[in-house]
N, C-alpha and C positions, 0 to 999 in steps of 0.2 A: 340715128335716123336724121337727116337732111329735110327740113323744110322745104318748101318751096315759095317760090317770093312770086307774090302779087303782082299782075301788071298794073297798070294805072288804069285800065279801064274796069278788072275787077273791084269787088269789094269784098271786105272781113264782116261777118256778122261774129260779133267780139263782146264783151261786157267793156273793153278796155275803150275806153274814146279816142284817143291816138296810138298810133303805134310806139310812140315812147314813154306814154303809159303804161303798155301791156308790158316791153321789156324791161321798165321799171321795177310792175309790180311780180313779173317771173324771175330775178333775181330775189327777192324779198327770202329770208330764209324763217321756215317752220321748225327749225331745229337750230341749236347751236348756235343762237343767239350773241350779239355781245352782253346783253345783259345777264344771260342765260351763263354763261362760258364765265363773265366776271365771280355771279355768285357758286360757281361750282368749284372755281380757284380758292374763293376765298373760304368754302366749307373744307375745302381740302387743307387749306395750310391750318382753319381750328382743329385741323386732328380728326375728321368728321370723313368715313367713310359712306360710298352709298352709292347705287345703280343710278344708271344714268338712262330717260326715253324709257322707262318700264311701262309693258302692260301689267297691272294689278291683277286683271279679272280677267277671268279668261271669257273669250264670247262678246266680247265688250271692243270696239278697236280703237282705244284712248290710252295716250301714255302719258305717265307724270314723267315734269321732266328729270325729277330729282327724287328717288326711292328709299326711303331707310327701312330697308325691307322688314329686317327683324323687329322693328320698335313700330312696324305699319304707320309712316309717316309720308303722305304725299307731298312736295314742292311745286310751285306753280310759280315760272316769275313768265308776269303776263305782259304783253307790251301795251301801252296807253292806245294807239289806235286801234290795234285789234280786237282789243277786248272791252273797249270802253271807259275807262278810267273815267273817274268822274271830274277830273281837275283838267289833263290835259287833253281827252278824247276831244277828236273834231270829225267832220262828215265830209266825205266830197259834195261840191260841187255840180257834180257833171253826176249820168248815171244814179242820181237818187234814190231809186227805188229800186235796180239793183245793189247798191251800197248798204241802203236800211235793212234789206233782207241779208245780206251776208253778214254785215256787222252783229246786226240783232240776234242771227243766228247762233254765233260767233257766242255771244253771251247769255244764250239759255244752254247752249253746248256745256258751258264750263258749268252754270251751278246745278245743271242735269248731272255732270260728271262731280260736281261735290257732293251731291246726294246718293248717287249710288256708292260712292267710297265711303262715305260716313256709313249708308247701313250696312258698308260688308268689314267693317270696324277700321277703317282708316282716318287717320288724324288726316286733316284736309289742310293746306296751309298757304295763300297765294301773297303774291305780293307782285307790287307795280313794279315796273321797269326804273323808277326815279328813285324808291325806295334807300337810303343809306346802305351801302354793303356790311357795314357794323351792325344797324338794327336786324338785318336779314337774317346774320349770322348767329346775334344772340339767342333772336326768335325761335328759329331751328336746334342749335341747342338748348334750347331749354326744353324740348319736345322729345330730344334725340339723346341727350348725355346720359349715361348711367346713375344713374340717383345711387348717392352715396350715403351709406347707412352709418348713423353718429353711432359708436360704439363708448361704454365709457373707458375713458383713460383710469389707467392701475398705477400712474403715477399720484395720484390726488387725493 
């Protein structure tokens, strides 16, 4: 589908305040992240299978982005401005109050969606974008690995 471009005597009624705003924030990806893409690498080479953008629930239209379906482990690596972080979250500028209400949204969205996964028995698990890919990794498996049963040894 071909936009069409504005003359100069039109105008855009936009949320975006410039036009290289708007194609800034319409590249911006919801999916497939680099932080996103980093720790699913790095679950993959611990040996760590798992769905990738899962719906959980059905009726519900939210995806974790990282599923360990059989062990009901949700992944969330969230990024610091979108979701708030409380270290490096910041606000625009410009557009205020459309900004507060998207962001704000943005983060009653996720612990809405951490409360319906916890009561339909999902391990809920999120993490910042800056987080360590080590700490990430261990986090998840310890959630996700097979717990290994000590048996005694019949050498002893």
């Amino acid at each position: 589908m071909n936009a069409r471009r504005l003359t100069k005597t039109e105008t855009r009624t936009s949320w975006a305040s410039t036009d290289g705003v708007r194609r800034s924030m319409q590249s911006n990806r919801s999916k497939n992240t680099g932080p996103e893409l980093a720790v699913r690498s790095a679950l993959h080479i611990a040996g760590l299978r798992f769905r990738v953008h899962y719906r959980p629930l059905q009726g519900i239209k939210r995806e974790v982005d990282i599923a360990f379906t059989s062990k009901r482990v949700a992944v969330f690596v969230d990024g610091c401005f979108w979701h708030g972080c409380p270290v490096h979250a910041t606000r625009p500028a410009t557009n205020v109050d459309w900004w507060a209400t998207k962001l704000d949204g943005n983060i009653a969205r996720d612990r809405d969606t951490d409360e319906v996964l916890t009561k339909a028995g999902w391990r809920v698990l999120r993490f910042w974008e800056h987080v360590p890919l080590a700490d990430v990794v261990v986090a998840v498996a310890a959630q996700v690995a097979p717990r290994r049963v000590e048996s005694p040894r019949s050498d002893e």
